[in-house]
N, C-alpha and C positions, 0 to 999 in steps of 0.2 A: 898208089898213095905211099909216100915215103915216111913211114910212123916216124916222131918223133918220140917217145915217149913207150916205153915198157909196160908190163901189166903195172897197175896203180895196188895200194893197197884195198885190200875189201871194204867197202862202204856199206851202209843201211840205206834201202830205198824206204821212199814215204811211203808207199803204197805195201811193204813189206817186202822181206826178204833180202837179198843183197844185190853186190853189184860191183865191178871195177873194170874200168878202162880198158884195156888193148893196146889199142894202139891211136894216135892223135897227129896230123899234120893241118897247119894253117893254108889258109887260101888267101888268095891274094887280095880280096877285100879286109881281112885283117880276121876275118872271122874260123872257124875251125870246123873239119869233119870228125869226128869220133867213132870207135869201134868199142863198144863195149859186151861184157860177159853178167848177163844178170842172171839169178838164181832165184825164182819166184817165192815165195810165201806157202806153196804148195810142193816146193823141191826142183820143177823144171827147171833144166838149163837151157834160155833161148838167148842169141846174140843180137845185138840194135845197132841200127847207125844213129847218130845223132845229127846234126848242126847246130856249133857252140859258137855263141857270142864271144863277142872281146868282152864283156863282163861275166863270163864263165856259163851264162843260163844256156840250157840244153832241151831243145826242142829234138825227140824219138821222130825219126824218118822213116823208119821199118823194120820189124823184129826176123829175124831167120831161122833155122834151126840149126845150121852148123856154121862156124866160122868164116870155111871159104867162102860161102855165100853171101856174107855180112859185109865182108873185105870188097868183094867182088864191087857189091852196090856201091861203097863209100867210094871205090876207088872212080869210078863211072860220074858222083857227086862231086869227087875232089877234080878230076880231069875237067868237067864243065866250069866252075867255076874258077882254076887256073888261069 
């Protein structure tokens, strides 16, 4: 997956704690994978992939423990839908 997009500023999740971006490449349906860094309400730091719509909403694919793994998936996500 060819990130488009740098770490994001840190956000507020709804469910608590925080959260920002990774890294983000679009797929050819117009829609996006996502690699994010979230920081729970309780201190954990776990990584997620997403699938983001063309109007921004983010549907969680899978949470990991470290990056590479996180990467790994999206990338495996992003190559299917290519």
């Amino acid at each position: 997956m060819q990130a488009t997009a740098t770490k994001t500023n840190v956000k507020n999740h709804p469910d608590g704690g925080t959260w920002q971006e990774i890294a983000f490449a679009y797929t050819r349906n117009r829609w996006g994978v996502a690699v994010t860094e979230r920081t729970t309400h309780r201190g954990a730091t776990v990584f997620q992939i997403h699938r983001v719509s063309d109007k921004g909403q983010m549907l969680c694919l899978g949470t990991f423990n470290t990056e590479a793994e996180a990467r790994t998936a999206a990338n495996r996500l992003y190559f299917r839908d290519k």
